[in-house]
Structures are given as C-alpha cells and as structure tokens.
C-alpha positions as CSV (number, residue, x, y, z in Angstrom):
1,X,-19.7,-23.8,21.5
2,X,-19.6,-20.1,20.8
3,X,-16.4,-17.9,19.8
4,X,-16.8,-16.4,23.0
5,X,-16.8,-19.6,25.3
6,X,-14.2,-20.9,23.4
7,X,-11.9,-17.7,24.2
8,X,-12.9,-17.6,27.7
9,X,-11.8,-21.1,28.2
10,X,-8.3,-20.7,26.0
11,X,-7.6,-17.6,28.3
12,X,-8.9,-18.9,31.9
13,X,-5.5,-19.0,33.9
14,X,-1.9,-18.8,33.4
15,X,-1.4,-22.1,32.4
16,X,-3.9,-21.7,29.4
17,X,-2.6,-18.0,28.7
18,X,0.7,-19.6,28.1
19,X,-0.3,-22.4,26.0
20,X,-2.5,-20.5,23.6
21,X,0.0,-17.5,23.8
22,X,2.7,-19.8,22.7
23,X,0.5,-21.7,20.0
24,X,-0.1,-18.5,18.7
25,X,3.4,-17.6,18.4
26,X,3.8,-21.2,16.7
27,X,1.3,-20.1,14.6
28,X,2.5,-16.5,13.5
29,X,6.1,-18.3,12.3
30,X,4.7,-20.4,10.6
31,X,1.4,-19.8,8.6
32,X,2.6,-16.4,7.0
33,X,5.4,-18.5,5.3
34,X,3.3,-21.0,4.1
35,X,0.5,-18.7,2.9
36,X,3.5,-17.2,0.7
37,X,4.6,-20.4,-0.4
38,X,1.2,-22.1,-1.3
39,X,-1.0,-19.2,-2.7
40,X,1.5,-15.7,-3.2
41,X,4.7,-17.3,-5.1
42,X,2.6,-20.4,-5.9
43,X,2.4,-21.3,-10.2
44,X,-1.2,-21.6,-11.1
45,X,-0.1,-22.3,-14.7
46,X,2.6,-23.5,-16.7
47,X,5.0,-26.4,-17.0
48,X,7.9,-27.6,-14.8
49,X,10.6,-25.1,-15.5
50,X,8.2,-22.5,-14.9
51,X,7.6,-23.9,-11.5
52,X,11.5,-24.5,-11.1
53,X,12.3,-20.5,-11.4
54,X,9.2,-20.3,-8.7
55,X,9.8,-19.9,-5.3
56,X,6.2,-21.2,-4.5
57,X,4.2,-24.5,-4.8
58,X,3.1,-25.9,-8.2
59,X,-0.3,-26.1,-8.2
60,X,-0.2,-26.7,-11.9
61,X,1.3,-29.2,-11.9
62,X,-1.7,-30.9,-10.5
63,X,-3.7,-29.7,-13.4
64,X,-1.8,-31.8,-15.2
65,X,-1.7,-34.9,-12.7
66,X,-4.7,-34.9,-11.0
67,X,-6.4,-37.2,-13.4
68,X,-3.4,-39.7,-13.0
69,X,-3.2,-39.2,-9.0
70,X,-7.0,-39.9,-8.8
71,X,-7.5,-43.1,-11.5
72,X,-3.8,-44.0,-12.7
73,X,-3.4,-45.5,-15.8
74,X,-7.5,-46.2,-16.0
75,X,-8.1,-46.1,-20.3
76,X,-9.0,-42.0,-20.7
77,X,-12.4,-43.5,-22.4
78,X,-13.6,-45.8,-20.0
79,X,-12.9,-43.2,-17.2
80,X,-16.3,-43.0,-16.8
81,X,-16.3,-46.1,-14.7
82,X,-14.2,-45.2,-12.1
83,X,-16.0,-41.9,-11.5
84,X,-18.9,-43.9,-11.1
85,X,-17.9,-46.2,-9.1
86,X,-16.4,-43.3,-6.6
87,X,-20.0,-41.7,-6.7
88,X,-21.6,-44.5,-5.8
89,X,-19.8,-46.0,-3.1
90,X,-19.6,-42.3,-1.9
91,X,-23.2,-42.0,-1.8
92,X,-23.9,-46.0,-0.5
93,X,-21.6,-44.5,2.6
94,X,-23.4,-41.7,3.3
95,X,-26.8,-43.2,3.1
96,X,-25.4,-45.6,5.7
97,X,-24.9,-42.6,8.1
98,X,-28.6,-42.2,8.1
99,X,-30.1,-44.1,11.3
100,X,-33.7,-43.9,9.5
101,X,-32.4,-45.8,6.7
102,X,-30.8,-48.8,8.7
103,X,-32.8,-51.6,7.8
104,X,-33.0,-54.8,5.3
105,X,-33.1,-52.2,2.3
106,X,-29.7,-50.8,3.3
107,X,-27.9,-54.3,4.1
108,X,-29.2,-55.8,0.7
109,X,-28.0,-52.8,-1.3
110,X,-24.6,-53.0,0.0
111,X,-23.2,-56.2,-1.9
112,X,-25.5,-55.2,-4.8
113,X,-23.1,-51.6,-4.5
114,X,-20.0,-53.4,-4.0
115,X,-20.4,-56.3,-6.6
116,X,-21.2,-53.9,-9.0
117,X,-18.8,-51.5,-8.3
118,X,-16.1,-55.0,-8.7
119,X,-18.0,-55.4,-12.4
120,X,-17.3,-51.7,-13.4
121,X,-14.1,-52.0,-12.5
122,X,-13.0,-55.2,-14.1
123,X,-15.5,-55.0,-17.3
124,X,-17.3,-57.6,-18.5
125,X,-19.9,-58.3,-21.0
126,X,-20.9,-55.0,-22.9
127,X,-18.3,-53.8,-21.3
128,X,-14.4,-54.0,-22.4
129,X,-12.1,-55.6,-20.1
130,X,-9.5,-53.4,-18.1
131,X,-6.4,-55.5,-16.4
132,X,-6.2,-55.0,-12.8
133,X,-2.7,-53.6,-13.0
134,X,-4.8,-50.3,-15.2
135,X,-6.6,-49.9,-12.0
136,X,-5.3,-47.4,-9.3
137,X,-5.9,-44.3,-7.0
138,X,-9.0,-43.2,-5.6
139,X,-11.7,-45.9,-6.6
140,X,-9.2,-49.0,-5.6
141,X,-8.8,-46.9,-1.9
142,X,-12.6,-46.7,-2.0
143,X,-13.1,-50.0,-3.1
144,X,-10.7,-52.1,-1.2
145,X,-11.8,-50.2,2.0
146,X,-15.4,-50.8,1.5
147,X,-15.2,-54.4,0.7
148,X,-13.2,-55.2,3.5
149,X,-15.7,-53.1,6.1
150,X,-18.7,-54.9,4.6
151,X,-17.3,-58.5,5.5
152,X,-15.0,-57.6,8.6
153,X,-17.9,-56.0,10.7
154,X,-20.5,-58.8,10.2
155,X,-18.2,-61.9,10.5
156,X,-16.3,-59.4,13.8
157,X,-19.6,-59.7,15.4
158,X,-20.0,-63.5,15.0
159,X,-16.3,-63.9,16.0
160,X,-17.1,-62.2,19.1
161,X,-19.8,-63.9,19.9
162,X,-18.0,-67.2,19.4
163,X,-15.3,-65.9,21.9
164,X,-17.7,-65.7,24.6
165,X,-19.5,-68.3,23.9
166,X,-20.1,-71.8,26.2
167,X,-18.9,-74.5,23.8
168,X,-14.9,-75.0,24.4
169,X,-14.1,-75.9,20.5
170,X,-15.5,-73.4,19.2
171,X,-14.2,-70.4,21.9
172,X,-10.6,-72.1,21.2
173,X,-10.8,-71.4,17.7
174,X,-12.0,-68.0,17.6
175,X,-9.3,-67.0,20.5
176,X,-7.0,-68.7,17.7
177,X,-8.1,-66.7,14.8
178,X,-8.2,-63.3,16.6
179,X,-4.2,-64.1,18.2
180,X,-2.0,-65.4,15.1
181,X,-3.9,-62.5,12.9
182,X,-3.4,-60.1,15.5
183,X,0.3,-61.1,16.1
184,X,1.3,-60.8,12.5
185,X,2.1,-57.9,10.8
186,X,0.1,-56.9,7.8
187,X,2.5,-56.5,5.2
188,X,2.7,-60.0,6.1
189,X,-0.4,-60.6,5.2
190,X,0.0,-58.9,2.1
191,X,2.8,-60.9,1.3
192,X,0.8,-63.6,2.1
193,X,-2.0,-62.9,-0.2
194,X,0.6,-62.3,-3.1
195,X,3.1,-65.4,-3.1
196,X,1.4,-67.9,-0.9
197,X,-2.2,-67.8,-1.5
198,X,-2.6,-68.0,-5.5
199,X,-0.7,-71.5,-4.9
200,X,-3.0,-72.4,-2.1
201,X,-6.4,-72.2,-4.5
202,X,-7.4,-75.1,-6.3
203,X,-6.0,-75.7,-10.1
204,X,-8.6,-73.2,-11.8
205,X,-9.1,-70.5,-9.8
206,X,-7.2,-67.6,-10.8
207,X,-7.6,-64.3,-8.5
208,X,-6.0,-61.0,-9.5
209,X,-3.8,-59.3,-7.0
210,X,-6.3,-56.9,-5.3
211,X,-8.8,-58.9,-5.1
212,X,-6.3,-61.2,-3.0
213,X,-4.9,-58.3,-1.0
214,X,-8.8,-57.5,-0.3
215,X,-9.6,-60.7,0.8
216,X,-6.3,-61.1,2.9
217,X,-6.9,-57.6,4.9
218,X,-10.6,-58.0,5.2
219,X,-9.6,-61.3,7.9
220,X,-6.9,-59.2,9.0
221,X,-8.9,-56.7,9.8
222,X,-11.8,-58.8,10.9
223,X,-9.5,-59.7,14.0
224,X,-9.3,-56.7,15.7
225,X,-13.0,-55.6,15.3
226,X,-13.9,-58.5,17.2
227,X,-12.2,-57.5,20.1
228,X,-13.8,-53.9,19.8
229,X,-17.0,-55.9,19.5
230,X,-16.4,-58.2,22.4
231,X,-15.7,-55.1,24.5
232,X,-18.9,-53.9,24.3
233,X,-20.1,-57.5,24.8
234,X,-18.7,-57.6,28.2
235,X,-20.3,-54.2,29.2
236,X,-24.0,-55.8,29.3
237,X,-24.7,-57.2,32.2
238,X,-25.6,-60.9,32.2
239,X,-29.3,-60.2,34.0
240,X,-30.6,-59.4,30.5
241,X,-30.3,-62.5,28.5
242,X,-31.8,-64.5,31.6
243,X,-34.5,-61.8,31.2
244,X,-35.0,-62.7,27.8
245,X,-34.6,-66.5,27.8
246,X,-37.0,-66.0,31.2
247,X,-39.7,-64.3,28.6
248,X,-39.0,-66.7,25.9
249,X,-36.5,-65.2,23.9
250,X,-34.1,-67.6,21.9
251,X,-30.0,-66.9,21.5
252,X,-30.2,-65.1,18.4
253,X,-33.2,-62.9,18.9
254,X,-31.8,-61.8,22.6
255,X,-28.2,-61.4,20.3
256,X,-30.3,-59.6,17.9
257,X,-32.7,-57.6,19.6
258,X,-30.6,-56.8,23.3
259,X,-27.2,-57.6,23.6
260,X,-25.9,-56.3,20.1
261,X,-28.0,-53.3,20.1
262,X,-26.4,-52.1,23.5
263,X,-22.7,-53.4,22.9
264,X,-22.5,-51.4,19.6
265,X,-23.8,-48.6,20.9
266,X,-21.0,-48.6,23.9
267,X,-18.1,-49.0,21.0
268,X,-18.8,-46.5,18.2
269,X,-15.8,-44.8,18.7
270,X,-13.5,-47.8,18.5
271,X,-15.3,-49.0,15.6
272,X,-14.9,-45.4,14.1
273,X,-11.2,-45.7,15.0
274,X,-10.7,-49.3,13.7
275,X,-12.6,-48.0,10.7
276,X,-10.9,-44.7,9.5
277,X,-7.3,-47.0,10.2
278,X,-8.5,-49.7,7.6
279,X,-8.7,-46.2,5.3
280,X,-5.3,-45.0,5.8
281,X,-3.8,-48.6,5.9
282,X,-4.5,-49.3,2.1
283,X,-1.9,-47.6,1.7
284,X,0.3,-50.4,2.3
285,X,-1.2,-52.6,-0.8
286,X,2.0,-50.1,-2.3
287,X,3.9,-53.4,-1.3
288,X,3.0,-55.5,-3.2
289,X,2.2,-53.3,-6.5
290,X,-1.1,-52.0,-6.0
291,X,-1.6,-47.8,-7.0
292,X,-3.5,-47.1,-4.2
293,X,-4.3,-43.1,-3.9
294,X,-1.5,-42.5,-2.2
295,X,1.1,-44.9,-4.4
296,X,-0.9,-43.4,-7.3
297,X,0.7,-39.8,-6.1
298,X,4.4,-40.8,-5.4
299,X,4.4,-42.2,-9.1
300,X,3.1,-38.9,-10.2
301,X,6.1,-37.1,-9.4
302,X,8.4,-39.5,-11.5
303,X,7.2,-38.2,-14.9
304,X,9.9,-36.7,-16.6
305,X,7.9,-33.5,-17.7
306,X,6.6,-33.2,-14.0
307,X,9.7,-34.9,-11.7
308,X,9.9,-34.2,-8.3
309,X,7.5,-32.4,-7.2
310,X,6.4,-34.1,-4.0
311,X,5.0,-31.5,-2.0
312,X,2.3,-30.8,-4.5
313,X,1.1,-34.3,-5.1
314,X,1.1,-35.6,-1.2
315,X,-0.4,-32.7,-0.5
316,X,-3.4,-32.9,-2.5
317,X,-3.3,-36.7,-1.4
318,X,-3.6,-35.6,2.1
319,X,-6.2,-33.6,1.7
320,X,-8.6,-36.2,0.0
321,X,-7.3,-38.6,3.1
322,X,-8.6,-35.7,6.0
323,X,-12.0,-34.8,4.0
324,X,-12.6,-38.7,4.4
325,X,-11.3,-39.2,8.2
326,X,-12.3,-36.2,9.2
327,X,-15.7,-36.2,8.3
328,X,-15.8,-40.3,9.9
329,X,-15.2,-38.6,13.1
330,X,-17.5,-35.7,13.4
331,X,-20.3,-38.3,12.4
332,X,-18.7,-40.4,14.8
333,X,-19.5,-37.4,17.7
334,X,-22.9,-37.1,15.7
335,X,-24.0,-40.5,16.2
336,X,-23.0,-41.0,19.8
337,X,-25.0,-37.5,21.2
338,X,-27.9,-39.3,18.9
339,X,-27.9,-42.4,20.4
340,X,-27.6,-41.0,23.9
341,X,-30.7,-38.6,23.4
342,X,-33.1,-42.3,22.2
C-alpha cells in the first residue's frame, strides 16, 4: 500500500477526517514531549545523580544495566554461553520461517538446538557448572518459550486428534486434559510446578525450578493449542478422508498427508496468537523466582547506584518484547498470502 492510497483512505469522508484529524492532534500533544524527554533532555552518560538533576530519560543508565537486564547474574566469563545460546535459538527460529526448509532436517535439528541450548546453560563436562538461580533474562525467555512451543504443538495436534476421534475412552480423556488445564489459572500451574511436583517425582529425581516451570507451562499450554488445532480440524470436510481410505490411504497418512496440511493452514493466525502469548506469558515464571527478561529489568532498578529508574529499564524491555511479537505477526501475514498463492 502506497503513501498515497493510504492518505486517500485516512481522508475519504467525514467520519475518517475526524478520526485521523483527532489522532493527529493526539499525536501533536504528545510526541513532541516525549521526543524532549527521551532524546533532547535525555543523559547519554553519567551516573545516577547526574540523571537525577536531568529532566530527561537515563539512557545511561542502561549502559550500565543492560548486561544485567539481558543475562542477570550469568558469571561475566562464561557469558559467552548465553550469547550463544540467544544466537542460536534466534537463528533455529528464523530458519523455521523458511517453507523450503520444512522437512525432517528442520524437525531433527530442533531438540538437537534446544538440548544443547539446556547443556550451555547448565554446564557440564568441560564445562563449569552454573546454578539455575545464575540464570536469567533474555536466554531463559528464549529458552523456556522455545521448549515449550517444541512439545505443545506436536502433542496439540495429537490431543486434537484424540478429541475427535471414534473411541469413547480415549475422546473422554483428551476432553479431560484440555478442561481442568484450561480451567486453571497458570500461576497455578506455576505454583504447581514449584511446591507440588518436586514431591510428586520418584526419590532421585531432582529437577531445578525452570526446568519444572517449563515442563508445567508447556501442558498448560499444550491445552489451548489443541483447541486452535481442532478448529481447523472441523473445517475439512469429511468427503476427504473417505476419499483417501476409498484410494487406500491408512489414518495416519490421510492425517498426515490431507487433513493436517489443510487444518493448519486454516489456523495460522490463532497459532501465531497462541504463540506470541506463550512469549509474553513467561513473564509470569517472576512468581515463583525465575529472572525472566522482564523480572530481570524490575530488579535492575533496585541497585543502589542505579535505584528507581523504571522507565528506562521497562522500556528497553518493551522494546526487545515488540521486535519479537511484532516481527511473529508480519510473518504471520507473510505466510498466510504464501500459502494462499500454492
């Protein structure tokens, strides 16, 4: 869409006249202000009481935070870790945007990624141990998030399935899962994961905290993609698996090769939806004592050389949290146009 359409259609009539006359009015109070406050007055250098004579935002005080905001209290030499384990999971997601690359290649390097992104983490073997309570900030939002989309998608399409499916025991159980998890509140479930479950495990199995909380909100999650997934079940029509079992087909390679291909194709944008809320729910493992990015940034501001300065350091959280939704749902758009062209 050109400027010029785009003009054309925010000026067509009164009633869009006086919307974009009045959002541009909006827009005159309040961005001159802000452009004062965030780059004009703003303190590119300094400490705090340089920033408290200021009038304007902070900005170094993220010079000094940003490593904390980003890996919390991650040992400064094995930082190198973390920042790898951001790149790669970084790069395994955007190779998975590629249709030309879907295939067994891409499905087995996902838990290769993710298990080695677990080992970097934790440390083991030539590498020194870090404790889980070091860990924090970008790579555990990463992490957690991609873990839990990697088992939540498959085992949401089986639970689907298993919804719809003939035999009574095993529709009743599925209908089960998908309510009670669906009907509980996930800081529940985090709760859950943090006083109930290590006492659940049999005597020698220890599991750190996130690992639990990862586990815990993966099913929790898992719940509600299956009824995005049995959405797009119920929009094939029932003519095409006779079709196929007429020509031969068995269950799985009709699942496999018409019915899933179609019903994923009708519920990208839920799926994109579901997806970029998993993101911004990690936030909650705060709850329970995990530094997620954004728990990572509120204890930023409570160093005493840098206290208080909250604007800043949400701020520069936000902006990390839009780059990543944003981006989910213009390839979101993307993918849809593709599919619609094949």
């Amino acid at each position: 869409m050109t400027l010029s359409s785009t003009l054309r259609r925010a000026f067509a009539g009164p009633a869009n006249i006086a919307l974009s006359l009045a959002t541009l009015s909006i827009l005159a109070l309040i961005l001159p202000p802000l452009f004062g406050w965030a780059v004009t007055h703003a303190v590119w250098q300094g400490d705090m009481e340089t920033c408290r004579a200021a009038s304007g935002a902070c900005w170094a005080f993220l010079q000094a935070k940003a490593r904390f905001i980003l890996f919390a209290f991650y040992p400064a030499e094995q930082l190198w870790r973390p920042v790898l384990v951001v790149m790669a999971l970084l790069v395994l997601m955007i190779l998975s945007t590629l249709p030309r690359l879907w295939g067994k290649a891409l499905l087995t390097l996902w838990p290769i990624t993710l298990l080695s992104a677990w080992w970097l983490m934790a440390g083991s073997g030539p590498l020194p141990r870090v404790s889980v309570n070091d860990w924090g900030g970008l790579p555990v939002t990463l992490l957690v998030w991609t873990t839990c989309m990697a088992f939540a998608l498959p085992t949401a399409v089986l639970l689907a399935l298993a919804r719809q499916s003939r035999m009574g025991g095993l529709r009743s159980l599925s209908v089960a899962y998908i309510e009670v998890m669906r009907a509980t509140p996930m800081v529940a479930i985090l709760y859950f994961a943090m006083l109930i479950l290590p006492m659940a495990l049999p005597n020698g199995i220890i599991l750190d905290k996130i690992a639990r909380a990862t586990i815990m909100t993966a099913l929790f999650f898992t719940a509600y993609l299956a009824e995005v997934v049995r959405g797009g079940l119920q929009t094939i029509p029932a003519g095409q698996a006779e079709a196929a079992s007429a020509l031969g087909l068995g269950y799985w390679r009709t699942v496999q090769l018409i019915v899933l291909p179609q019903a994923l194709n009708k519920v990208i944008p839920g799926l994109v939806n579901l997806a970029i809320g998993f993101l911004l729910a990690t936030s909650l493992l705060a709850v329970i004592g995990v530094f997620d990015l954004l728990n990572a940034a509120k204890a930023s501001t409570t160093d005493p050389a840098w206290m208080g300065f909250y604007d800043e350091a949400y701020i520069f959280a936000a902006l990390i949290y839009f780059v990543l939704c944003f981006g989910g749902s213009r390839y979101s758009l993307w993918l849809e146009r593709r599919l619609q062209r094949h």
